[in-house]
C-alpha positions as CSV (number, residue, x, y, z in Angstrom):
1,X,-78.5,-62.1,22.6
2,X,-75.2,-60.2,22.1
3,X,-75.4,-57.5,19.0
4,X,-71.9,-56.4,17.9
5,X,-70.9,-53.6,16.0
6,X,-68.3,-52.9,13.2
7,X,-66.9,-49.9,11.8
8,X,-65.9,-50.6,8.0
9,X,-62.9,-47.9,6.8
10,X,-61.0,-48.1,3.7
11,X,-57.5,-47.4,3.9
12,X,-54.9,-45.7,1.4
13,X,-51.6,-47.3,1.6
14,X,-48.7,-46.2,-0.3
15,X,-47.1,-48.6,-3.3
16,X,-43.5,-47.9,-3.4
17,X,-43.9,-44.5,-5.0
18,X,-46.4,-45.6,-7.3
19,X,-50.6,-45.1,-6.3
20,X,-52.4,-46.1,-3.0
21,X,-53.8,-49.0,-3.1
22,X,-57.1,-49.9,-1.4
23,X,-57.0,-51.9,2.0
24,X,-60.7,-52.6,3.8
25,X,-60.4,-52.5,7.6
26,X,-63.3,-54.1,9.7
27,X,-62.9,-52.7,13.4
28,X,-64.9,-54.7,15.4
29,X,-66.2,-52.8,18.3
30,X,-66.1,-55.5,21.1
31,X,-62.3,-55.4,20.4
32,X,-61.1,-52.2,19.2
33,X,-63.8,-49.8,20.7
34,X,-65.9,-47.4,19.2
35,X,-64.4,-44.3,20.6
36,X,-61.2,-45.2,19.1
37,X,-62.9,-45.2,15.1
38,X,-64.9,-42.2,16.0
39,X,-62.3,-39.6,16.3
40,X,-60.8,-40.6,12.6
41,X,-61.4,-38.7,9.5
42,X,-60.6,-38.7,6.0
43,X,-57.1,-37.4,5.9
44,X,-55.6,-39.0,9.2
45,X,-52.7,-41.2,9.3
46,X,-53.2,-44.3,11.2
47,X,-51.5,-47.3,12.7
48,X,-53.5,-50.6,12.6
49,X,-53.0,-53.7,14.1
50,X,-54.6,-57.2,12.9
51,X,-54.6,-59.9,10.7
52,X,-55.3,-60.4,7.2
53,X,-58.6,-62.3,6.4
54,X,-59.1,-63.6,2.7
55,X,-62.5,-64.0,2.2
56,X,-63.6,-66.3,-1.3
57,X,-67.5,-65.9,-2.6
58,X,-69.7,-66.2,-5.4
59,X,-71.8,-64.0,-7.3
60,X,-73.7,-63.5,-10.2
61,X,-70.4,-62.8,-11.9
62,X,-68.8,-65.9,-11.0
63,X,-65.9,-66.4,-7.5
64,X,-64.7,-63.2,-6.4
65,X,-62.9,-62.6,-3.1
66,X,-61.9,-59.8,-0.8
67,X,-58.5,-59.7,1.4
68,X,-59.2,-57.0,4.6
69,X,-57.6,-56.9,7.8
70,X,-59.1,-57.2,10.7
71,X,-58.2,-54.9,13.3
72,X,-56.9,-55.7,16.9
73,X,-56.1,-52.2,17.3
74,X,-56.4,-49.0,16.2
75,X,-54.4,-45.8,16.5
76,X,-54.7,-42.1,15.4
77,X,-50.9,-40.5,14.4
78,X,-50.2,-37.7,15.4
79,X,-49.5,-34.8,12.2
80,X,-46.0,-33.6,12.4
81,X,-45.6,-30.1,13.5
82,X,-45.0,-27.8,10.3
């Protein structure tokens, strides 16, 4: 039996000069690595590569669902020197 492991991070992206706007991330550790998640903290700029999942549930509250991507790839930018 094969355990696999996911890192969960939560993204701000940028609206058109407006607010950031939440975006889940599930890295999956059997395909992104989980040396590649570990050197990212709050704050960092990072480019992700995936594919958007739409996921549809119900709760207590009635049918909810969550759109994250899930990531292919992940990497760290580098800050631009000030």
């Amino acid at each position: 039996m094969t355990i696999a492991e996911v890192t969960e991070l939560r993204l701000s992206v940028p609206e058109a000069g407006r607010r950031l706007l939440p975006l889940p991330v599930a890295a999956w550790h059997t395909t992104v690595g989980a040396r590649t998640v570990d050197g990212i903290v709050k704050g960092d700029a990072v480019l992700v590569h995936g594919h958007l999942v739409r996921r549809f549930y119900r709760s207590g509250a009635g049918a909810r669902s969550l759109t994250e991507v899930v990531a292919t790839g992940i990497k760290k930018l580098e800050q631009p020197a000030a």
